[in-house]
C-alpha positions as a printed Julia matrix, in Angstrom:
149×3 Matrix{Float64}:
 -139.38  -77.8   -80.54
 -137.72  -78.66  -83.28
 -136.75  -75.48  -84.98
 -135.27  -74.69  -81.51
 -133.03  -77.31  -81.7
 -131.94  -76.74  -85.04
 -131.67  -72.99  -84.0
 -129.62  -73.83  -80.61
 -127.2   -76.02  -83.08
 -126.81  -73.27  -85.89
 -125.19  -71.06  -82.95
 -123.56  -73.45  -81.29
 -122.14  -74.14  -84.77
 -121.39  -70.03  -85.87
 -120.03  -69.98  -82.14
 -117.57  -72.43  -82.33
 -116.9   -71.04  -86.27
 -115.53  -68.35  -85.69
 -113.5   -69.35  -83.04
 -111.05  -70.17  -86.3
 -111.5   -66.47  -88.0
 -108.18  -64.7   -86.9
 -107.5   -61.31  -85.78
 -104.22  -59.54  -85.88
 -102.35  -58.73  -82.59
 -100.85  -55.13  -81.69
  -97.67  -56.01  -80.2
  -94.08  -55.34  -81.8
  -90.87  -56.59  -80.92
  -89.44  -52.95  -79.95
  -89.77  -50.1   -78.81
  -89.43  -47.17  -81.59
  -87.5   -44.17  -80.56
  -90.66  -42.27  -80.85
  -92.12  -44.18  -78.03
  -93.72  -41.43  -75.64
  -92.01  -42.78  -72.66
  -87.95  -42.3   -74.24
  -88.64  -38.61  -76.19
  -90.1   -37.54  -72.53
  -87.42  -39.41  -70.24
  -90.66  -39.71  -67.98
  -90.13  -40.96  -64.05
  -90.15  -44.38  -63.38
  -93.79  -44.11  -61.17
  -95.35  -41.96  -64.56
  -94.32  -44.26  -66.29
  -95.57  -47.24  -64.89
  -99.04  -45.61  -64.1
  -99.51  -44.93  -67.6
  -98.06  -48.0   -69.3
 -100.91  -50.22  -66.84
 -103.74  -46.84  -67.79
 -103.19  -45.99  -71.31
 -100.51  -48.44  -73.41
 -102.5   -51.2   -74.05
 -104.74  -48.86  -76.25
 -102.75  -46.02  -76.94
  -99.48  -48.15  -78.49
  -98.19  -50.58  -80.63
  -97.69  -52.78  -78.02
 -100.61  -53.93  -76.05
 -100.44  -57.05  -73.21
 -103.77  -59.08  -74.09
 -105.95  -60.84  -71.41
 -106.5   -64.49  -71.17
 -109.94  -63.63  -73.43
 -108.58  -61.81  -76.04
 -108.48  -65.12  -78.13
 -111.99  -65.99  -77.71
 -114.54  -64.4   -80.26
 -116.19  -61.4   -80.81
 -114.14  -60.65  -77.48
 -111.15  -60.65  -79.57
 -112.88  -58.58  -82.69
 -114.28  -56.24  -79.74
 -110.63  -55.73  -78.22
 -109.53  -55.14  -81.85
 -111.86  -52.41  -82.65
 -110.82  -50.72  -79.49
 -107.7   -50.65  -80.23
 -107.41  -49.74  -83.23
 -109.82  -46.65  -82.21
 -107.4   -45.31  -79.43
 -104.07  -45.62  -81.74
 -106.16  -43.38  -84.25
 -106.94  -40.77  -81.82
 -103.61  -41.13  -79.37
 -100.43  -43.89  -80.25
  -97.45  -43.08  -77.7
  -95.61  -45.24  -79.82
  -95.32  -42.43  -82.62
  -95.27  -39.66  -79.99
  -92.1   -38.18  -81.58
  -94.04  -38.25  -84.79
  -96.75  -35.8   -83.81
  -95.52  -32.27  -84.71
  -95.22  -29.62  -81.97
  -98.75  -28.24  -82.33
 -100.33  -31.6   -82.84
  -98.02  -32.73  -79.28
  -99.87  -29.94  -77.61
 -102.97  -30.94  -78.32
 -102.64  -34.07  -77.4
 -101.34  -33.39  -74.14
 -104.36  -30.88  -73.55
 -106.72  -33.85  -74.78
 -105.0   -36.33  -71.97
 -105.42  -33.96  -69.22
 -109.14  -33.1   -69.91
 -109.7   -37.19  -70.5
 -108.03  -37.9   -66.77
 -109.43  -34.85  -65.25
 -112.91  -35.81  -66.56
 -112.51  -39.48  -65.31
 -113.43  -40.36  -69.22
 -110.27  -42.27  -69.6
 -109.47  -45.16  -68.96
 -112.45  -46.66  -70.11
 -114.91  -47.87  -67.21
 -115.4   -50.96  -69.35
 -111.23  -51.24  -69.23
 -111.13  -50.7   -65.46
 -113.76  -53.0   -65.13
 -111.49  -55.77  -66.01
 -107.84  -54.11  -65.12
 -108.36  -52.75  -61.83
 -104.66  -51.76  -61.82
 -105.5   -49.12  -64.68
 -108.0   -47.48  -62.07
 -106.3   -44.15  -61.64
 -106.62  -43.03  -58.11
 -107.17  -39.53  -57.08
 -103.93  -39.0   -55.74
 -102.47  -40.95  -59.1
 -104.98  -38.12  -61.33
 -103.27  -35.25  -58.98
  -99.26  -36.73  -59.61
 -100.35  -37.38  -63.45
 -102.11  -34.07  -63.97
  -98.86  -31.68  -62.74
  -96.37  -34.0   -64.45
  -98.22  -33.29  -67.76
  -98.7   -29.5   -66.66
  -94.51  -29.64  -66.32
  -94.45  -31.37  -69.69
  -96.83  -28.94  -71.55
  -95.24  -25.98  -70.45
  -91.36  -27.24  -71.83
């Protein structure tokens, strides 16, 4: 009984610990020129549907939820993150050369059309980045239109 306690107060101890470890926030104070969204003068309902489906992992620029500042959440929403900007960051779209722009698009379409993105453990949370199957249909020939400029 008494090892449990001591055990029970060690975690409540590492628990509360690293409550105090920081983690660093994607969010800037502009948007680049780069930004997906101004190099593709994208409609205002595109827009929107993939700002709430895709920005806050996929930019430089993410709106956190009210447990992003409790740990591991926040080192779990960091990782994340950090993993979608490495494999798509609308924030450098303009960046990307032509070929690599292509690709990406392709990549997008097959992720929306395969229901592999968003994340189910994003929607989970967001339900507003749930992309309907009308919303997959208007987001799938607005790319098609974009691919093919």
């Amino acid at each position: 009984m008494k090892y449990l306690k001591i055990s029970g107060l060690l975690i409540l101890v590492a628990l509360v610990g690293i409550q105090f470890i920081p983690t660093s926030l994607n969010q800037s104070e502009v948007v680049p020129p780069s930004d997906f969204m101004i190099s593709n003068e994208v409609p205002e309902h595109i827009e929107r549907k993939i700002r709430v489906s895709c920005y806050d992992c996929h930019s430089n620029n993410t709106e956190y939820p009210w447990y992003s500042t409790v740990q591991p959440m926040a080192w779990i929403l960091e990782d994340h993150i950090t993993e979608g900007k490495e494999e798509l960051n609308f924030s450098e779209w303009d960046d990307y050369s032509s070929r690599k722009k292509r690709s990406k698009l392709r990549s997008v379409k097959s992720q929306i059309e395969s229901n592999k993105m968003p994340l189910s453990s994003y929607t989970l949370l967001h339900r507003d980045a749930v992309i309907s199957e009308k919303e997959k249909k208007m987001l799938l020939e607005w790319l098609e239109t974009l691919e093919a400029r």
